[in-house]
C-alpha positions as CSV (number, residue, x, y, z in Angstrom):
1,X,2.6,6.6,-57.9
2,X,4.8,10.1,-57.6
3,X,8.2,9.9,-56.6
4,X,7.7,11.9,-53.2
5,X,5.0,8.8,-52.0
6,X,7.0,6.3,-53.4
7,X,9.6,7.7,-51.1
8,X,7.5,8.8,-48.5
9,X,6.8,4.5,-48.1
10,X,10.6,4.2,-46.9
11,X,10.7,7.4,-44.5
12,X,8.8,6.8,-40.9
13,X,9.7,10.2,-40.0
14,X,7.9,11.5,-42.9
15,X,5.2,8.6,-42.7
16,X,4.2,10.3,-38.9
17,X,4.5,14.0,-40.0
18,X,1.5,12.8,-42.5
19,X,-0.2,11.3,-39.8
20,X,0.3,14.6,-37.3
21,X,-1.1,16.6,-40.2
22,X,-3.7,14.3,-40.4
23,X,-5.2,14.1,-36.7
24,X,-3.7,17.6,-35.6
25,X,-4.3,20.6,-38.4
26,X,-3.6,22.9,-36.1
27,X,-0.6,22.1,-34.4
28,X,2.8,22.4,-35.2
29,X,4.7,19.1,-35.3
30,X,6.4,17.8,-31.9
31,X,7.8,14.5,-30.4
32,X,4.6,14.3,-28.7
33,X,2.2,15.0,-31.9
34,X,4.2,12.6,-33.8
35,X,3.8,10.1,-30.9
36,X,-0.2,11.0,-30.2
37,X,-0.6,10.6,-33.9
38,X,1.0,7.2,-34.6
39,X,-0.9,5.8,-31.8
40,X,-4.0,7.0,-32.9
41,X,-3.3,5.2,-36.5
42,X,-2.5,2.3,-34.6
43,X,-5.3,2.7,-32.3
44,X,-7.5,3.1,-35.5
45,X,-6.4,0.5,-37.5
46,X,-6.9,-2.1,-34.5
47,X,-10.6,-1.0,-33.9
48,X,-11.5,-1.2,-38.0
49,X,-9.8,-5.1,-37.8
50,X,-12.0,-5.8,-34.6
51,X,-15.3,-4.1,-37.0
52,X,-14.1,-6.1,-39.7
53,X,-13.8,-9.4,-38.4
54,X,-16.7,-9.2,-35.9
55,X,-18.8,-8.3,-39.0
56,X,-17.4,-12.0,-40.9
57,X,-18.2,-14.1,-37.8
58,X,-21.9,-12.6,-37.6
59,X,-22.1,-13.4,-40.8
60,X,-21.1,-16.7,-40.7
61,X,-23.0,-17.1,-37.5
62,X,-26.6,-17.0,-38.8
Protein backbone atom coordinates (compact mmCIF):
# COMPACT_ATOMS: atom_id res chain seq x y z
CA UNK A 1 0.00 0.00 0.00
CA UNK A 2 1.41 3.72 -0.97
CA UNK A 3 2.27 6.02 1.66
CA UNK A 4 -0.59 8.65 0.80
CA UNK A 5 -3.46 5.64 1.56
CA UNK A 6 -1.62 4.39 4.33
CA UNK A 7 -2.01 7.89 5.59
CA UNK A 8 -5.11 8.69 4.06
CA UNK A 9 -6.41 5.55 6.87
CA UNK A 10 -5.54 8.06 9.86
CA UNK A 11 -7.02 11.36 8.22
CA UNK A 12 -11.11 11.60 8.44
CA UNK A 13 -10.87 14.84 6.79
CA UNK A 14 -9.17 13.35 3.94
CA UNK A 15 -11.18 9.94 4.27
CA UNK A 16 -14.69 12.33 3.46
CA UNK A 17 -13.01 14.47 0.69
CA UNK A 18 -12.58 10.83 -1.06
CA UNK A 19 -15.99 10.05 -0.32
CA UNK A 20 -17.34 13.73 -1.73
CA UNK A 21 -15.37 12.98 -4.85
CA UNK A 22 -16.86 9.86 -4.86
CA UNK A 23 -20.72 10.64 -4.76
CA UNK A 24 -20.40 14.38 -6.00
CA UNK A 25 -17.93 14.76 -9.29
CA UNK A 26 -19.12 17.81 -9.87
CA UNK A 27 -19.11 19.76 -6.91
CA UNK A 28 -16.68 21.47 -5.13
CA UNK A 29 -16.04 20.25 -1.62
CA UNK A 30 -18.29 21.94 1.26
CA UNK A 31 -19.34 21.18 4.98
CA UNK A 32 -22.48 20.07 3.49
CA UNK A 33 -20.84 17.64 0.66
CA UNK A 34 -18.62 16.30 3.13
CA UNK A 35 -21.61 15.70 5.43
CA UNK A 36 -24.15 14.43 2.41
CA UNK A 37 -21.25 12.16 1.45
CA UNK A 38 -20.40 10.37 4.73
CA UNK A 39 -23.99 9.70 5.32
CA UNK A 40 -24.40 8.28 2.11
CA UNK A 41 -21.31 5.74 2.88
CA UNK A 42 -22.96 5.14 6.06
CA UNK A 43 -26.29 4.89 4.59
CA UNK A 44 -24.71 2.38 2.01
CA UNK A 45 -22.77 0.33 3.98
CA UNK A 46 -25.96 -0.33 6.33
CA UNK A 47 -28.15 -1.35 3.37
CA UNK A 48 -25.30 -3.90 1.82
CA UNK A 49 -25.18 -5.55 5.78
CA UNK A 50 -29.06 -5.71 5.76
CA UNK A 51 -28.52 -7.58 1.83
CA UNK A 52 -25.87 -9.53 3.23
CA UNK A 53 -27.31 -10.95 6.16
CA UNK A 54 -30.95 -11.30 4.85
CA UNK A 55 -29.29 -13.40 1.99
CA UNK A 56 -27.50 -15.96 5.04
CA UNK A 57 -30.78 -16.37 6.85
CA UNK A 58 -32.65 -17.35 3.44
CA UNK A 59 -30.19 -19.53 3.06
CA UNK A 60 -30.35 -21.15 6.07
CA UNK A 61 -33.99 -20.97 5.99
CA UNK A 62 -34.75 -23.57 3.32
Amino acid sequence: MSRAAERLKENSLGQALVLARLFFKDENPSEQTLADAVWLYGDLLENMSNAVNNGIAKAFKE
